[in-house]
C-alpha positions in Angstrom: -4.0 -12.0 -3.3 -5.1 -7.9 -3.3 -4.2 -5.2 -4.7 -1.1 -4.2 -3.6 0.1 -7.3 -2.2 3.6 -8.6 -2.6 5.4 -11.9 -2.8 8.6 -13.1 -3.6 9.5 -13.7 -7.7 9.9 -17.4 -6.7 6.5 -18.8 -5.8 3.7 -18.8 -7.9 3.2 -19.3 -11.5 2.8 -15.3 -12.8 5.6 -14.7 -10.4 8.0 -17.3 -11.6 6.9 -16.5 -15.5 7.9 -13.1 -15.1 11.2 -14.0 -13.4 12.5 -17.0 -15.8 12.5 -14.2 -18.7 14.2 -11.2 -16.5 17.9 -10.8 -17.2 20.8 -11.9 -15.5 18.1 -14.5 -13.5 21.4 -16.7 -12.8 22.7 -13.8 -10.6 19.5 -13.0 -8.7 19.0 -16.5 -7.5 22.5 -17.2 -6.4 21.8 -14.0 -3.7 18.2 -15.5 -2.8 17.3 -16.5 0.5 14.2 -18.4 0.0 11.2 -18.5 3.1 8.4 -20.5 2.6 5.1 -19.2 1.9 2.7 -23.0 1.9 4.1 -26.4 2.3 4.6 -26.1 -1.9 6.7 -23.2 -2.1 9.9 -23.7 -3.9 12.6 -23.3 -1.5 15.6 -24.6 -3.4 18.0 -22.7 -6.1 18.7 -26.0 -8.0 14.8 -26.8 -8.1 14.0 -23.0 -9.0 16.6 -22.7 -11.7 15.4 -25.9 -13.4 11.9 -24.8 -13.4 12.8 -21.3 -14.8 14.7 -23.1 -17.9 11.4 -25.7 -18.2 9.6 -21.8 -18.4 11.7 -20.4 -21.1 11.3 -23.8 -23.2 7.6 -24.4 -22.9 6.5 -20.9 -23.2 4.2 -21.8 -19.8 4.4 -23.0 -16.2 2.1 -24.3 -13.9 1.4 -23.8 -9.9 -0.6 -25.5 -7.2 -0.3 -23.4 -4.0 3.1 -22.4 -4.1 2.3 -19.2 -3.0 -1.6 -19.2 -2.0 -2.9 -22.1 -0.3 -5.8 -23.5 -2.1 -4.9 -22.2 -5.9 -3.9 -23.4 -8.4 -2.5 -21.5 -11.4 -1.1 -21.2 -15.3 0.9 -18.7 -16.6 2.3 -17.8 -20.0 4.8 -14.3 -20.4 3.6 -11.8 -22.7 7.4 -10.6 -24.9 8.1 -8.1 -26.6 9.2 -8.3 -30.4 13.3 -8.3 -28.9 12.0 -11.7 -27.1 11.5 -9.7 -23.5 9.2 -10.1 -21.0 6.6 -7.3 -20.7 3.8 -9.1 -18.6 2.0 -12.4 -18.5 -1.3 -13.7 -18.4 -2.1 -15.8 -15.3 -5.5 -17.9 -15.0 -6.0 -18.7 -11.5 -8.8 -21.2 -10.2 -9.1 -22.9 -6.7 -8.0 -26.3 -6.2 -11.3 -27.6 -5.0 -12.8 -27.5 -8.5 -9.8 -29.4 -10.3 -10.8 -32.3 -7.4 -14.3 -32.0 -8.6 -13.4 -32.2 -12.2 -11.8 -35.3 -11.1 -14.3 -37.1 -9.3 -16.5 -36.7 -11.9 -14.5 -37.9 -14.4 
């Protein structure tokens, strides 16, 4: 990703973390039309809605090239003191060292 680049709230972990604390989210997905990005991308409203409520109860969520082949990601939302979403914080590594990590151990 660049600068600049967009991507639907859908795919990807910082995406998805932003989105499962927006209001009225129930509303926005019922008028999505999803398009797949990679092979991973989330292209269900029953799938999406379920991972937006595992969002809000965790306090995380986790993505392996939903939206970037190659990258995998963790994201955590950054509230507000009235519990809303401001930003998040998104690490993002590529998937070839989580194999590595795996091998090895």
């Amino acid at each position: 990703m660049f600068v600049g680049d967009t991507s639907p709230l859908y795919a990807g972990a910082s995406s998805k973390t932003l989105f499962a604390f927006m209001p009225n989210v129930e509303d926005y997905v019922e008028h999505l039309t999803f398009e797949p990005i990679t092979d991973r991308t989330i292209c269900s409203k029953e799938q999406l809605l379920n991972d937006l409520q595992q969002i809000r109860v965790q306090r995380f969520t986790k993505s392996n090239s939903e939206r970037v082949r190659g990258a995998r990601s963790v994201s955590a939302p950054i509230l507000n003191a009235s519990r809303q979403i401001i930003s998040s914080v998104t690490l993002v590594i590529p998937e070839a060292i989580t194999i590595i990590t795996k091998k090895i151990n």
